[in-house]
ROVEX-596707 format. One record per residue (C-alpha): x, y, z. Coordinates in steps of 0.001 Angstrom, whole numbers, padded with zeros to 6 digits, always signed. Example, Ala and Ser with C-alpha at 12.3 -4.5 7.8 and 13.67 -1.06 7.14 Angstrom:
BEGIN
+012300-004500+007800
+013670-001060+007140
//
This chain:
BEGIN
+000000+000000+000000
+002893+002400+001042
+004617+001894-002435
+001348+002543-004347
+000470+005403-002567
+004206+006645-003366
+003190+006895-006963
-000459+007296-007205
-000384+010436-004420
+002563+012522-006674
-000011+011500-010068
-002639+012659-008373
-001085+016190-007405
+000369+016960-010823
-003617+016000-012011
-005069+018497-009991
-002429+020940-010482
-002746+021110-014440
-006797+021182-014132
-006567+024367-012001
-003393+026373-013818
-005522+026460-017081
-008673+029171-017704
-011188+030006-016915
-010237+028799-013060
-006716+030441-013873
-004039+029557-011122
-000808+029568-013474
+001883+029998-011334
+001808+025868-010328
+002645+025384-014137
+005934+025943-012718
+005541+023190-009781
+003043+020682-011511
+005044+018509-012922
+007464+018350-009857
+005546+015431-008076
+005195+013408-011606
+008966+013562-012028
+009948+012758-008135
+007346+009617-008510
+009250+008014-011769
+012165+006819-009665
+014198+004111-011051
+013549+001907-007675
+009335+002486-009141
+008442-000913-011125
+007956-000056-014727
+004425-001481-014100
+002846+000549-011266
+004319+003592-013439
+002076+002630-016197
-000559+001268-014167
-001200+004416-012433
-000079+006960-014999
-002843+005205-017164
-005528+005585-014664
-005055+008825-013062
-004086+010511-016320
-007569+009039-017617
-009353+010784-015059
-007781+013523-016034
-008885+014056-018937
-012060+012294-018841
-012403+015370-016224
-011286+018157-018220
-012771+017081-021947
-016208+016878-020062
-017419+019009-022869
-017182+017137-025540
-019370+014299-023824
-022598+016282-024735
-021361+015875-028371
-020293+012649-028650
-020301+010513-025395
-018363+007206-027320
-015934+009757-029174
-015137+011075-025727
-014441+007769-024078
-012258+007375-026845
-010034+009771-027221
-009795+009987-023854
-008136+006877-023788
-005831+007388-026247
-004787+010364-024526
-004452+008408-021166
-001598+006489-022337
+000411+009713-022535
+001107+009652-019217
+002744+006174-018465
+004574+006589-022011
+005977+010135-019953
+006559+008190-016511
+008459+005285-018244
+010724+007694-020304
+011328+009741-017293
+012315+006795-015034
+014959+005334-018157
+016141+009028-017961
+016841+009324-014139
+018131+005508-014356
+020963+007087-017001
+021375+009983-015087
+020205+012321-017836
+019642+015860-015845
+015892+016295-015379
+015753+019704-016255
+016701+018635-019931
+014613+015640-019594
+011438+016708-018256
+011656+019672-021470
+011869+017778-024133
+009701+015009-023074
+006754+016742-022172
+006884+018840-024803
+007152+015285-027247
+004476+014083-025448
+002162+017594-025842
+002596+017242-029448
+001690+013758-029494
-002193+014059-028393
-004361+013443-030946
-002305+012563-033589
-004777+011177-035452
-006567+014359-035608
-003970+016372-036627
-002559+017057-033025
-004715+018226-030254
-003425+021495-029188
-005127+022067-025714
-004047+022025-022261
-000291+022729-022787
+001472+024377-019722
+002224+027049-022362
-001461+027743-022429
-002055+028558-018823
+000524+031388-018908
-001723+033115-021427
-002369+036321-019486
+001749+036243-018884
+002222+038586-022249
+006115+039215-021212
+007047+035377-021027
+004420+034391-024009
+006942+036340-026232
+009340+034156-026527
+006183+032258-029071
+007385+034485-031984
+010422+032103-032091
+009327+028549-030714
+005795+028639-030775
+003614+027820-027503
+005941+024468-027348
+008832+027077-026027
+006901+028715-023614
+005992+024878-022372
+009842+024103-022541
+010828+026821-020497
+008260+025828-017535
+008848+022154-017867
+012759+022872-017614
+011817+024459-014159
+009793+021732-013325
+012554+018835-014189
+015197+021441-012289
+013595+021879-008996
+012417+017836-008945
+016212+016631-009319
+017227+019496-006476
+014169+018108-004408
+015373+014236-005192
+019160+015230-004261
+018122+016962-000831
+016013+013704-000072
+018996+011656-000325
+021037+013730+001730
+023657+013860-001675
+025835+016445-002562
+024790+019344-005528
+027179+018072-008314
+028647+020326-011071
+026337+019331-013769
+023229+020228-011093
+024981+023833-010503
+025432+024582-014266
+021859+022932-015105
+020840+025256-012554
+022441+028175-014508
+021156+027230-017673
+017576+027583-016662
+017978+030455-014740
+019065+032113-017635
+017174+030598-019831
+014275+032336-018059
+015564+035583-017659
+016660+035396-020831
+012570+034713-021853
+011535+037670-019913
+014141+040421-021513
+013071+039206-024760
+009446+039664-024050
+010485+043452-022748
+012366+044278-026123
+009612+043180-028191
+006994+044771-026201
+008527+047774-026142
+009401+047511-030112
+004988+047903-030069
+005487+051555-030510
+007702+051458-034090
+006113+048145-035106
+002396+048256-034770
-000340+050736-036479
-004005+051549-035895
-006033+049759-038882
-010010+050235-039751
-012758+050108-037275
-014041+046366-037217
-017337+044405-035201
-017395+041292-034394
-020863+039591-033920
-021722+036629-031241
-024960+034789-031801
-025908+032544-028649
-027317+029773-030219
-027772+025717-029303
-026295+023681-031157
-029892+021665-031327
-031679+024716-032889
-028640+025315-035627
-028306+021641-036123
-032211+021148-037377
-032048+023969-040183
-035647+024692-038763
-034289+028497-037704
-032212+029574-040358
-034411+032800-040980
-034582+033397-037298
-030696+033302-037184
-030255+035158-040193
-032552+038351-039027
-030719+038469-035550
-027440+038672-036474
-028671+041070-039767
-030017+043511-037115
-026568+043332-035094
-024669+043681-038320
-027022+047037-038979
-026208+048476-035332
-022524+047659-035947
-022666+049669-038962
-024156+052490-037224
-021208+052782-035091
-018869+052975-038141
-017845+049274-038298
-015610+049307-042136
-015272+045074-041514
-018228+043012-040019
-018008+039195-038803
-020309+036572-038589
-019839+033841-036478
-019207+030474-037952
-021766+028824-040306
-024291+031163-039018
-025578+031288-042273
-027374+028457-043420
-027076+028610-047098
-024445+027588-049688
-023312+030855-051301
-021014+030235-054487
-022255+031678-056901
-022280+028570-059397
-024907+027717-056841
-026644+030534-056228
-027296+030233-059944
-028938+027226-060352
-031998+028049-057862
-034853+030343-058418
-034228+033709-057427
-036757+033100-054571
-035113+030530-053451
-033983+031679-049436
-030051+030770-050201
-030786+033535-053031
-032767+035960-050728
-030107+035462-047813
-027469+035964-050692
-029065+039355-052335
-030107+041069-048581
-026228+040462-047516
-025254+042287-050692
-027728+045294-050122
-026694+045418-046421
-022807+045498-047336
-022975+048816-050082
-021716+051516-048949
-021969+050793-045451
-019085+048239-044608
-017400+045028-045377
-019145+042376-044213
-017523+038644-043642
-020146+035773-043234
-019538+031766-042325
-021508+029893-044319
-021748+026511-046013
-020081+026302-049562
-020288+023433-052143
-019294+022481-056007
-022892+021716-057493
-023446+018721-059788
-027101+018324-061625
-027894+015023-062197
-030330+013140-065337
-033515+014367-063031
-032129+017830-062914
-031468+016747-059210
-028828+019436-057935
-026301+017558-055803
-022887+018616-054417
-019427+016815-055714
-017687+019160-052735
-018940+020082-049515
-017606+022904-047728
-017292+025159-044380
-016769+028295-045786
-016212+031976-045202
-017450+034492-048119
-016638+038573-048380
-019521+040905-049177
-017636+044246-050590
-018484+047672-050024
-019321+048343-053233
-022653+045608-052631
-020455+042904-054478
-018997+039588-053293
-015592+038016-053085
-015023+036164-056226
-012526+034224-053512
-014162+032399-050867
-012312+030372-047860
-013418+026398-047588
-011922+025044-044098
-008757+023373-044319
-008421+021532-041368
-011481+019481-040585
-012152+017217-037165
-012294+013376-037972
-015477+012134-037351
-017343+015556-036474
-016654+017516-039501
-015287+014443-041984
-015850+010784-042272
-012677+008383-043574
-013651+005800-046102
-017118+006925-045610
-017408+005235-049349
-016034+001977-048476
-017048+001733-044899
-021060+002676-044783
-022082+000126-043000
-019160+000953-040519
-021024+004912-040021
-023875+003316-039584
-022957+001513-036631
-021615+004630-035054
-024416+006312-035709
-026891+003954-033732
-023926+004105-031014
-023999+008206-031361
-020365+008099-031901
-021296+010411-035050
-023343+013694-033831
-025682+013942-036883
-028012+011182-038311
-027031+011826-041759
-023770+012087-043707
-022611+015168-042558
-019001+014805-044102
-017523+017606-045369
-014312+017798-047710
-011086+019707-047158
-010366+023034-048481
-006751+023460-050603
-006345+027155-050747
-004786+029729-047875
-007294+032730-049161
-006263+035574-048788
-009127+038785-048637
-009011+042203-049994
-010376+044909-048164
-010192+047793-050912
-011899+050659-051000
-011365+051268-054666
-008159+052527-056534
-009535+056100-056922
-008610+056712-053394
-005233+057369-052116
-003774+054244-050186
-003291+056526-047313
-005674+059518-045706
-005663+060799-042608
-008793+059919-039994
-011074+062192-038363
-009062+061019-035520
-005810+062303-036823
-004592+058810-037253
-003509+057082-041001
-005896+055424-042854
-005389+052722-045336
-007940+052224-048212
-006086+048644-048869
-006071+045713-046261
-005168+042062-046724
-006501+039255-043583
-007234+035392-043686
-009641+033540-041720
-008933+030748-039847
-012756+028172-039184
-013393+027403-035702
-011063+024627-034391
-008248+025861-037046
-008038+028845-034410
-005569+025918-032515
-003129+024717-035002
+000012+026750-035398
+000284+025424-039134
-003251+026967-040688
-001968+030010-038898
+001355+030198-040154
+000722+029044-043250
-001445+032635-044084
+001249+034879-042303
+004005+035147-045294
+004240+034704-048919
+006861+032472-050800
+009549+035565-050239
+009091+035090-046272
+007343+038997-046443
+004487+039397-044254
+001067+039191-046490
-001955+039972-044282
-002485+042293-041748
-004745+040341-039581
-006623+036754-038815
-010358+036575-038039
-011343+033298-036100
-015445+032605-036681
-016324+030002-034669
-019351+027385-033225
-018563+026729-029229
-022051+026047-029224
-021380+022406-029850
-019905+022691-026084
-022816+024531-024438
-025491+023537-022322
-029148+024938-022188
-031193+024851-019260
-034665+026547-019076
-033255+029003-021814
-030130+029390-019609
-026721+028986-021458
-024307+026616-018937
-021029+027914-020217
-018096+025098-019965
-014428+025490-019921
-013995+024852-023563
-014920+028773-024356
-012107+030669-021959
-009703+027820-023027
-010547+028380-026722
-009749+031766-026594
-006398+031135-024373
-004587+028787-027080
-005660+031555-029835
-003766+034131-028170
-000886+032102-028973
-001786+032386-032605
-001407+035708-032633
+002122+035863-031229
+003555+033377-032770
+002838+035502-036477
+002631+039118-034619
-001120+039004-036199
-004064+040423-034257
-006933+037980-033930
-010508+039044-034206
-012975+036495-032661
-016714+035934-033989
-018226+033118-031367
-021477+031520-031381
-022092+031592-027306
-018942+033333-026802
-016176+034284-026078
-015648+036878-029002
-012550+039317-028951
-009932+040940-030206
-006486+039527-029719
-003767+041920-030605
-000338+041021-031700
+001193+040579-028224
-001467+038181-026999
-003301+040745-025087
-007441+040071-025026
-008122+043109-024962
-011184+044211-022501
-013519+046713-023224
-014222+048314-026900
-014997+051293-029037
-019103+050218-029465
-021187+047437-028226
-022999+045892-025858
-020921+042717-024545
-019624+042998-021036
-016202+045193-020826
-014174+042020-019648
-013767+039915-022723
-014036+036098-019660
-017836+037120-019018
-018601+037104-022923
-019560+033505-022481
-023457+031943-023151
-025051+035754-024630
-025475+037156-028063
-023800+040899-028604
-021323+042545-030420
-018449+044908-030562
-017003+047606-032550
-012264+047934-032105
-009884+048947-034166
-007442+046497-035252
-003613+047143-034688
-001469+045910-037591
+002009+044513-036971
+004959+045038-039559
+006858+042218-038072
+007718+039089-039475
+008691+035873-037170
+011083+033400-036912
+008131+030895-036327
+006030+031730-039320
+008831+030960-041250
+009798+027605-039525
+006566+026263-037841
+007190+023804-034892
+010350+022886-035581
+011161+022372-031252
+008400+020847-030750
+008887+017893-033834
+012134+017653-032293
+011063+016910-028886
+008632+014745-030319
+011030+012717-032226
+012945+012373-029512
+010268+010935-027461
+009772+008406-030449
+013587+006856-029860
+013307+006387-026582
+009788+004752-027027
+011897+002244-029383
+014766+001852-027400
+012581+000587-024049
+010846-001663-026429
+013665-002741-027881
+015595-003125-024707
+012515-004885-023407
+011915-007358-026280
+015847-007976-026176
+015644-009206-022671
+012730-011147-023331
+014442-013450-025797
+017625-013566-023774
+015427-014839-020699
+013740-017387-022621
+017066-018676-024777
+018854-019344-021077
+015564-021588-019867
+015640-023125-023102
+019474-023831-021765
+018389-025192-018732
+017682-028626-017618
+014233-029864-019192
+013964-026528-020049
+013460-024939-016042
+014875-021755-015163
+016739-022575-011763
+016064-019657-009424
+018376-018309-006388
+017026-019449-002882
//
């Protein structure tokens, strides 16, 4: 009992410590201690199998705990990934034990390996960026900085160095040892390291003042919306009006860009669409009253479903591509001839694999409800990083001074990143510079659905943690490419991220509460000017490259125990089959 409770106590700590550093409950400064217990607990004298035994089950807990949210859409999915995810934790323990057994310093150790094993959740899906340490530094704008180089995975390095550093000082005092030479300069490296994090976040915060510029006026809209209603296509004219009569009051208070959350409209809106149905058609009249509202009062950015049409013998109008899609009304009362279709979709909630070859497979999970919708709902991948034009028209000059005395351009460039997209460095990165490594756009919007992870009680939205954490790994976005985020959110939280990571509270115009946390479970909007940043990064041009590193590394020592294992297994059983009638003789 004593030697379990050695190991499942320390597990149990760093669990509880992790679920309360991240937002909304906020308690960041035992990022820097969580992992501390974890690491003493992986001694070598620890059997490899109560490691994995109890990594497995409190680390499935865990997360069972803190992905409660996605139970409501998909209880089996949930169960799922959650224990995929659970076997994170003994992969971490065993590494970290085969490290202190070779006396690898634990400050180097603990880095690399739980950054490896951060990028390792959800591979399948494309990684599942969420509930990194970096992300519970998030209000930390000095130490985020350091993101413009590494990415969030260097901001997790850094605290995970402390954590490995103070665990091997803890583990040396225990034993009553003496601090060696490699402990002192290990010791030096991460306190520089961290220092080192800080001054850099000072110089480029203070660079703000040469670097960044005041761009147009823009609103975000947030509808508050079940996903129940949305999902049934019953309310699509109900949606549509609310969010028109937003869009008008934003307008009113000189909004040049307006956003839409997420699929919010519930039409397909290409044009070689559009085309084929009767101008009465509501796709058409959603399609013309966007167009009316956008001339000459602002830009206006919608989410909305997109598709490649296909008519059949029976004049039957199908769709060869399916799409979640962002389209650009113009001031002038045109739209975008470019249009943005998702690129990174969610197995299983947004795409099907093999859906062809495996129907009878869906069908299953759809009696199971592994699949949220009772219909194929798969949608197909978009190719192309759009980029969209605000321009006001070339008789203008590209600069004029505001009634505010400020500079105004007439010519803007920003992407749009779909929902989930808002929490992959690469969709991010990939918009930020062109082939010649020069920055392109001047912003990212991020529309979004988070009410897919919402609750409604007797017309009372039950906000979960998904919507502050959503929010938190997007500010990292917007470091990483020095690119202010704009947030449109379906039941919040919907905000403007500028270029240093700050969420900024408060606006110009609106009618959301100041602090951007209580924007969660309400419909509003908001009217802030965007600051543009002339700086190119380090990480846009190179993407994760620390954390694939880490993450390799993580890979050869998951081969070597195997192999070391496996290798030890067939020398075992070669000396029995040495033995007489084939007994292994054991020592009394």
């Amino acid at each position: 009992m004593k030697k379990n409770l050695l190991v499942a106590l320390p597990f149990i700590g760093t669990a509880v410590m992790l679920t309360v550093i991240q937002a909304p409950i906020g308690l960041a400064p035992l990022a820097w201690v969580a992992f501390v217990p974890f690491i003493i607990a992986c001694s070598p004298k620890t059997r490899p199998r109560r490691l994995f035994l109890f990594g497995f089950v409190i680390s499935l807990c865990y997360w069972l705990g803190n992905l409660y949210w996605v139970a409501p859409v998909t209880i089996v999915g949930w169960l799922l990934f959650c224990l995929y995810t659970a076997l994170l934790w003994p992969v971490l323990a065993l590494c970290l034990r085969y490290c202190r057994t070779k006396k690898v310093p634990l400050f180097l150790a603990a880095a690399i390996l739980i950054v490896g094993i951060e990028r390792m959740q959800g591979f399948f899906l494309g990684g599942f960026f969420w509930r990194f340490l970096a992300h519970s530094q998030y209000k930390n704008v000095t130490l985020i900085q350091i993101a413009d180089i590494f990415g969030a995975g260097g901001v997790s390095f850094l605290i995970a160095m402390v954590n490995g550093l103070l665990a091997e000082l803890i583990v040396t005092v225990r034993q009553k040892k003496s601090f060696t030479l490699v402990q002192f300069a290990g010791t030096a490296i991460v306190c520089a390291a961290v220092v080192g994090a800080f001054a850099y976040g000072w110089w480029r915060i203070d660079q703000e003042g040469k670097c960044v510029t005041e761009g147009p006026l823009a609103a975000a809209l947030q509808s508050n919306v079940p996903q129940s209603v949305k999902r049934s296509f019953e309310s699509s004219e109900d949606l549509f009006n609310g969010l028109m009569e937003q869009s008008k009051t934003a307008v009113k208070a000189s909004a040049e860009l307006i956003v839409w959350p997420e699929t919010m409209v519930q039409a397909r809106l290409n044009p070689e669409v559009l085309w084929l149905l009767k101008p009465s058609d509501p796709w058409n009249i959603f399609d013309k009253r966007l167009r009316e509202h956008s001339k000459d009062n602002a830009f206006v950015l919608v989410g909305a479903l997109g598709g490649v049409p296909v008519i059949r013998e029976n004049l039957e109008i199908q769709y060869a591509k399916k799409y979640n899609s962002a389209f650009l009304y113009n001031i002038d009362g045109t739209k975008s001839p470019k249009s943005y279709n998702k690129i990174h979709l969610v197995p299983i909630s947004e795409f099907l694999p093999l859906r062809k070859n495996l129907a009878w497979f869906y069908k299953l999970l759809r009696k199971i409800k592994f699949i949220p919708y009772n219909f194929d709902h798969s949608l197909d991948h978009g190719t192309e990083y759009t980029v969209f034009e605000m321009d006001r028209g070339q008789g203008e000059d590209l600069l004029a001074v505001r009634e505010d005395g400020g500079i105004q351009a007439s010519q803007y460039r920003f992407a749009v990143i779909i929902c989930y997209e808002g929490t992959v460095p690469y969709v991010a990165r990939k918009f930020a510079l062109d082939e010649h490594g020069r920055k392109r756009i001047d912003w990212l919007v991020n529309i979004s659905n988070d009410g897919w992870f919402v609750r409604f009680k007797d017309e009372h939205v039950l906000p979960s943690t998904e919507l502050a954490q959503h929010a938190a790994v997007c500010v990292f976005r917007a470091v990483e490419n020095r690119l202010a985020v704009l947030r449109s959110v379906n039941t919040g939280i919907s905000c403007l991220i500028d270029s240093a990571g700050r969420i900024r509270n408060g606006f110009i115009a609106g009618d959301l509460p100041v602090d951007a946390k209580d924007r969660t479970g309400m419909a509003g909007w908001f009217v802030e000017r965007i600051p543009i940043d002339n700086r190119a990064t380090i990480f846009s041009k190179y993407g994760e490259w620390l954390d694939f590193c880490c993450e390799t590394c993580v890979i050869l020592l998951i081969i070597v125990l195997l192999s070391g294992r496996i290798f030890r297994t067939k020398n075992k059983k070669l000396v029995n089959q040495g033995r007489p009638n084939g007994k292994q003789i054991h020592k009394r």
